[in-house]
C-alpha positions as CSV (number, residue, x, y, z in Angstrom):
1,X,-133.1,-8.3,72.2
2,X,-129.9,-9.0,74.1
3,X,-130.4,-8.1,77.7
4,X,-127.8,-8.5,80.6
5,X,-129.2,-7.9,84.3
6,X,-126.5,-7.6,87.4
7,X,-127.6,-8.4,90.6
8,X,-126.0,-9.4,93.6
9,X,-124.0,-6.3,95.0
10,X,-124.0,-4.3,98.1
11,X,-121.5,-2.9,101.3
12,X,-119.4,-5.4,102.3
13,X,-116.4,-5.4,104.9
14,X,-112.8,-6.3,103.9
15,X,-112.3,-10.2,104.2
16,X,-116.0,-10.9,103.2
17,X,-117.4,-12.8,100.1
18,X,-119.9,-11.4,97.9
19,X,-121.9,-13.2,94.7
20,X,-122.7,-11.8,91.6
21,X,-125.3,-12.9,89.1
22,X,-125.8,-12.1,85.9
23,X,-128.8,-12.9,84.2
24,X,-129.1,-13.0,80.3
25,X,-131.5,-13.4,77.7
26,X,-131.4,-12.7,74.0
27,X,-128.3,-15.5,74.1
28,X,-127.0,-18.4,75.8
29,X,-124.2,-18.6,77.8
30,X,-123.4,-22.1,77.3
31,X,-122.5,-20.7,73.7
32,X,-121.1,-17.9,74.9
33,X,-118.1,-16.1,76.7
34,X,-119.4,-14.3,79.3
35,X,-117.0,-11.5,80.8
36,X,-117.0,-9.4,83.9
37,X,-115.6,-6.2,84.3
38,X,-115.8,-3.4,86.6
39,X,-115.1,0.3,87.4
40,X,-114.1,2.3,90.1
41,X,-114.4,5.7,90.9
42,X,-112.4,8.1,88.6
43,X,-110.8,4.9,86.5
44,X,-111.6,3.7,83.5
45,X,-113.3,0.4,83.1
46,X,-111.1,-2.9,83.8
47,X,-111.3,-6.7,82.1
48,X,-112.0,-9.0,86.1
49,X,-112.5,-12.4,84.3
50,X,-114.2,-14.3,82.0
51,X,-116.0,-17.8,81.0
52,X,-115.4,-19.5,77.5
53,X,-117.9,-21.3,76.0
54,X,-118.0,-24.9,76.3
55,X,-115.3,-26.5,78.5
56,X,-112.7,-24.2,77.7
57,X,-112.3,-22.8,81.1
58,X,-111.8,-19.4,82.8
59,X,-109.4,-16.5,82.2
60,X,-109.2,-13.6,85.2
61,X,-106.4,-10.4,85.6
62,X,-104.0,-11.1,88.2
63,X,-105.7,-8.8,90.8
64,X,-108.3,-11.2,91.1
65,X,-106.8,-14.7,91.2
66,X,-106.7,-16.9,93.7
67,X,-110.3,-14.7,95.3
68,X,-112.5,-14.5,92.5
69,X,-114.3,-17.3,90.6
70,X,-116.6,-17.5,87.7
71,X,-119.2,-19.7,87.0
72,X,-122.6,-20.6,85.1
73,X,-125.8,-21.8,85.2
74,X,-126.9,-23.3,81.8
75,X,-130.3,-24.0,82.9
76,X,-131.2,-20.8,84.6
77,X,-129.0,-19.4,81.7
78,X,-126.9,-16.7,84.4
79,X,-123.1,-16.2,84.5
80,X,-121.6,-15.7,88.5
81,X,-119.1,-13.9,89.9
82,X,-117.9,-15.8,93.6
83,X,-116.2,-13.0,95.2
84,X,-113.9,-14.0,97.9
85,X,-112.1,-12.1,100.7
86,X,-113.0,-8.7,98.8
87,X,-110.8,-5.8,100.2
88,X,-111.2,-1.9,99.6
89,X,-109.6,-1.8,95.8
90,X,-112.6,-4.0,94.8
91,X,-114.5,-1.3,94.7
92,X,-116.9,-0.4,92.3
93,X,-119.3,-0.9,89.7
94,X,-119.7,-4.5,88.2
95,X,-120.6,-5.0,84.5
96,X,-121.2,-8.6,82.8
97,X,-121.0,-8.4,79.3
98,X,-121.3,-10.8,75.7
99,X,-120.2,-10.4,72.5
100,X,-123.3,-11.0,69.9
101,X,-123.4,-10.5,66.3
102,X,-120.6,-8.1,66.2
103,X,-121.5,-5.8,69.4
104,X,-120.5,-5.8,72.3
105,X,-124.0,-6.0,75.1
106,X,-123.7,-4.9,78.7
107,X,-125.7,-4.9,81.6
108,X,-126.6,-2.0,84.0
109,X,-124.0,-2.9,86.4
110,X,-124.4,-3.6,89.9
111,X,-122.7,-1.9,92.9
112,X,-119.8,-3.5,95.0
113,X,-118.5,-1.1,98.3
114,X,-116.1,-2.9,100.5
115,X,-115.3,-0.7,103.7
116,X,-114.8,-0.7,107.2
């Protein structure tokens, strides 16, 4: 009953900020490290960043740091994705994702276009 739901995407120009959510249910993300990936056209999928559980803090690849922060809600139980000065090379689709009980969940990703 694990269930991840992306929101939060759409056409953007390069330099602006964007905000993903992702909503869960079947889990808790304050027990959980929630990742975000994403995928762009003709490439295969690639690791953006994650949240550890607890107060463990954030992890993100090195095309992303310094622009990109995640972030959670325990009470509304939803992981984020702060997108900051976005530029063409962030595009694509947007997956959050939690490991559960041995398998891997993902949601139905969530479209990010940044052009002029």
């Amino acid at each position: 009953q694990v269930q991840l739901v992306e929101s939060g995407g759409g056409l953007v120009q390069p330099g602006d900020s964007l905000r993903l959510s992702c909503a869960a249910s079947g889990i808790m993300v304050v027990t959980s490290h929630m990742n975000w990936f994403r995928q762009a056209p003709g490439k295969e999928r690639e690791f953006v960043g994650r949240i550890l559980n607890g107060g463990a803090g954030t992890e993100y690849a090195d095309s992303v740091k310094g622009r990109f922060t995640i972030s959670r809600d325990y009470a509304k139980n939803t992981a984020y994705l702060q997108m900051n000065n976005l530029q063409p090379e962030d595009t694509g689709i947007y997956y959050c994702s939690v490991f559960f009980r041995g398998r891997q969940y993902w949601g139905q990703g969530t479209q990010v276009t940044v052009s002029s």
